[in-house]
C-alpha positions as CSV (number, residue, x, y, z in Angstrom):
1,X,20.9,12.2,5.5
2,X,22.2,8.7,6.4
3,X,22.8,6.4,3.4
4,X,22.9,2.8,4.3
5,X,25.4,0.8,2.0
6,X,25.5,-2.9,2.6
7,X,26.9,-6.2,0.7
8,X,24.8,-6.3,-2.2
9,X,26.1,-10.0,-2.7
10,X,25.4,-11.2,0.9
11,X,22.0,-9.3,1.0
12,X,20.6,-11.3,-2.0
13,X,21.7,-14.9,-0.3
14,X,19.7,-13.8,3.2
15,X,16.4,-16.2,3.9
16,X,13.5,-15.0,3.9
17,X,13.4,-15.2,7.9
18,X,16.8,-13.3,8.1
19,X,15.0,-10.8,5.9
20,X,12.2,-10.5,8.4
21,X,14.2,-10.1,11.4
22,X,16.5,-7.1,9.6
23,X,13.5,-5.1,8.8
24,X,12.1,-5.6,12.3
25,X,15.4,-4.6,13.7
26,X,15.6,-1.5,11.3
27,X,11.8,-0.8,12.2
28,X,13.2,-0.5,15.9
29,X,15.7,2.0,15.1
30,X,13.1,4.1,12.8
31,X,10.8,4.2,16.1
32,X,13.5,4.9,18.6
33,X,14.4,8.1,16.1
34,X,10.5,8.7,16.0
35,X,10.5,9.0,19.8
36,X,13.2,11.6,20.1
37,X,12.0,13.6,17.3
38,X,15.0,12.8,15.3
39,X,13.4,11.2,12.2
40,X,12.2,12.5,9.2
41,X,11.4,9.9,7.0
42,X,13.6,7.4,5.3
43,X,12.8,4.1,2.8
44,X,14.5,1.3,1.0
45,X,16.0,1.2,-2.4
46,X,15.1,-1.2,-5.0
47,X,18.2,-3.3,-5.8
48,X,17.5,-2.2,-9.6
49,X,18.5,0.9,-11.2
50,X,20.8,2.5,-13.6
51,X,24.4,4.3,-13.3
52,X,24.6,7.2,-15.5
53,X,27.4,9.4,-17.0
54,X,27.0,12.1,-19.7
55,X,27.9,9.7,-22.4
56,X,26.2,6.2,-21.3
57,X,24.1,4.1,-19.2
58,X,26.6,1.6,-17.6
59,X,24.5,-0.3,-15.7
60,X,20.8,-1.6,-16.7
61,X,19.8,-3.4,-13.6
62,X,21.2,-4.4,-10.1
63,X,24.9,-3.0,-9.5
64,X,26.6,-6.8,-9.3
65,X,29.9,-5.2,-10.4
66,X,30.1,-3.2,-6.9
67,X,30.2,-5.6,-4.1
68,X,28.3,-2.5,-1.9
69,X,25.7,-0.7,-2.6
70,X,23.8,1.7,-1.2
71,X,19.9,-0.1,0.3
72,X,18.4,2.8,1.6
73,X,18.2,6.1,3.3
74,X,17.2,7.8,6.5
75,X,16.4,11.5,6.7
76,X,17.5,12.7,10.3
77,X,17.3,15.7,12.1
78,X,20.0,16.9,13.6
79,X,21.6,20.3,14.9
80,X,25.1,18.8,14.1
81,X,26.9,16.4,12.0
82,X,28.4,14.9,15.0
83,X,24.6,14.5,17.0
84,X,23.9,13.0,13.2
85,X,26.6,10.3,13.5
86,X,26.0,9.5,17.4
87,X,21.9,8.5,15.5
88,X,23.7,6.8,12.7
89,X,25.8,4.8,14.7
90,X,22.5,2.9,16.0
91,X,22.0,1.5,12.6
92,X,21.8,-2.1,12.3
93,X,23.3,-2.5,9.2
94,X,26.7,-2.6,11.4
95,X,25.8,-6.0,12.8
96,X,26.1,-7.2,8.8
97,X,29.1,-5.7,8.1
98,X,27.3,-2.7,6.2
99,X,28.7,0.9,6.5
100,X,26.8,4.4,6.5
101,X,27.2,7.4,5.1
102,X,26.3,10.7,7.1
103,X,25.9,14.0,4.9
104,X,24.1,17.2,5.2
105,X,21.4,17.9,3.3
106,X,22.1,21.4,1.8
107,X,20.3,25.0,2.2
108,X,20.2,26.9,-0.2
């Protein structure tokens, strides 16, 4: 799995036609995965949502008190975690300053 993290501060100052052209260059990246039978699926995440420990919610809505946060995710397949990282490092959330996150999903 490949979670996208990216400047939630910088994301929500982006025109409308910067907006645009991210999702058509993250659309290109979905279909170059498609084409080498690497993708699995993957969406967006609502900016809203809620942080929760055992004791409390600590956040009711967008997470403004972390400056990243994670936007979405992309479900790969891969035989390694290295072959995983070579797809992640295609993302174009790099161009933005954004970072990923590769993990494996477990089997059990």
């Amino acid at each position: 799995m490949i979670l996208i993290r990216e400047d939630a501060a910088a994301m929500s100052q982006m025109s409308e036609t910067e907006v645009q052209a991210d999702i058509k260059e993250y659309m290109e990246w979905v279909e170059e995965m498609g084409k080498t039978g690497n993708y699995i699926s993957g969406d967006p995440l609502d900016p809203e949502g809620r942080y929760i420990t055992k004791d409390a919610v600590h956040s009711d809505g967008p997470f403004i008190e972390s400056k990243e946060a994670v936007t979405g995710y992309i479900l790969v397949q891969a035989t390694t975690i290295d072959q995983a990282v070579v797809i992640a490092k295609k993302c174009p959330v790099f161009k933005n300053g954004g970072a990923v996150e590769v993990r494996p999903v477990m089997k059990y």
